[in-house]
N, C-alpha and C positions, 0 to 999 in steps of 0.2 A: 651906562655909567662911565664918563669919560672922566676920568682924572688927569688934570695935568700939575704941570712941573709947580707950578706956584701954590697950588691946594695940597700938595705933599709937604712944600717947608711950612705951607700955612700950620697943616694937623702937628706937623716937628713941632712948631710953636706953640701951640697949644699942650704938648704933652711933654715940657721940658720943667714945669714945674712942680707935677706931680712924681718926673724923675729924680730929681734930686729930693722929695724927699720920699723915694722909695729908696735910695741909696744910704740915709741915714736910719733906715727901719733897718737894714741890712747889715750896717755896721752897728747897730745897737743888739741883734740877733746874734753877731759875731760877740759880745761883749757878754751879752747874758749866757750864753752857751757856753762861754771860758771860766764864769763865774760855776756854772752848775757842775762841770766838770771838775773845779776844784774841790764842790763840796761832795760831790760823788766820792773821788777820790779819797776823802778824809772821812768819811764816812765808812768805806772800806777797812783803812786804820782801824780804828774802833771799832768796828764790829771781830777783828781778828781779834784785838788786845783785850774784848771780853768774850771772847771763847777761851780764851786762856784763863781768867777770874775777872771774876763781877769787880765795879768801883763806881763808884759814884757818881765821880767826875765825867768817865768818859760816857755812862748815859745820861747825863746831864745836856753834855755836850752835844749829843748825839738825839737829844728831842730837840736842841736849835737847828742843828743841821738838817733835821727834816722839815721841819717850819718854815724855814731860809728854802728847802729845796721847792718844796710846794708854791712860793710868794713865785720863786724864779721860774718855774713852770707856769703859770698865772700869766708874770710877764714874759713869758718868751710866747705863749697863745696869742696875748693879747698883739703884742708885738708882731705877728705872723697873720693874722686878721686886718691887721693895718696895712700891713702886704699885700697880701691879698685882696683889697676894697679898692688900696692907688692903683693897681692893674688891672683893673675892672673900670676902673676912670680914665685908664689912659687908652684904653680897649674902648672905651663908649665915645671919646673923645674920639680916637678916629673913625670910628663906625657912623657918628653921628655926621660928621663933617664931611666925609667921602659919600655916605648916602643919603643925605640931607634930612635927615631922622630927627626929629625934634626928642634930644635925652638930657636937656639939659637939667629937670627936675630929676632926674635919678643921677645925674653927675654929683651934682650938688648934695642929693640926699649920703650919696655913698661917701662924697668927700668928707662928709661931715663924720657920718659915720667911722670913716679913717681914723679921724682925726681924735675922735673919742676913744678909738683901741688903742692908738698913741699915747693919751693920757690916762686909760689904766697902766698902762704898759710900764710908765715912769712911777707911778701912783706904786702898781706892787712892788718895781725893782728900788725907790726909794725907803718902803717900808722895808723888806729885804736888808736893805744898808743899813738903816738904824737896826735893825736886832743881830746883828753881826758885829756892829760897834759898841751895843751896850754889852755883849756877851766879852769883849774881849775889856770891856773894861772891867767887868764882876771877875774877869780872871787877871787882869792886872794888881787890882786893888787885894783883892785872896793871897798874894804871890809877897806883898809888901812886910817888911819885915815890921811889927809891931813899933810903933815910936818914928817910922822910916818917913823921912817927908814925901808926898806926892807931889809928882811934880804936872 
């Protein structure tokens, strides 16, 4: 197996598109992880502030936060399986090309595959969003003083 200099930028060329968007699974991992931490964090809150006395509100609050945390968990799997399929495509891409390995039926199959954990990935962290939206709006509209225009 003699590889030269031109079948090295060839495979570079071949696996610069499954790089960038490994780079955008990574910064969306970076995004969902910041999001889970928040509600970790506030989840904490509440659970101190009813060991002190029960209330409502905050196990209210506190069955969204798990819900929201379980969707972001979902998407952060999903999102990390799509990680891990582009790197197994950029792995087969050169493996295929450097030993003249005919993988291009499992490239293809895994990229698609990627591409499906990707759109759960948006799927749960979309749903996610909307029940974090409607939550804060069931606590805005609760907070408004009777007669008070919404705006």
């Amino acid at each position: 197996m003699n590889i030269q200099i031109s079948d090295i930028g060839h495979m570079i060329q071949l696996a610069i598109a499954p790089v960038f968007l490994l780079t955008g699974v990574a910064t969306k991992l970076t995004v969902l992880t910041n999001r889970l931490a928040r509600i970790i964090d506030r989840t904490r809150v509440l659970e101190d502030r009813l060991q002190i006395g029960p209330n409502d509100a905050y196990t209210d609050e506190l069955e969204t936060l798990y819900t929201r945390s379980h969707l972001i968990n979902y998407a952060i799997t999903s999102s990390t399986a799509c990680g891990f399929l582009v790197c197994l495509v950029i792995a087969m891409l050169f493996v295929g090309d450097s030993a003249n390995i005919k993988l291009d039926k499992y490239i293809a199959a895994f990229f698609v595959l990627a591409v499906f954990g990707l759109i759960f990935s948006f799927m749960f962290f979309l749903r996610e969003i909307f029940i974090s939206s409607r939550f804060m709006r069931i606590r805005h509209d609760a907070s408004l003083v009777p007669g008070e225009r919404r705006t």
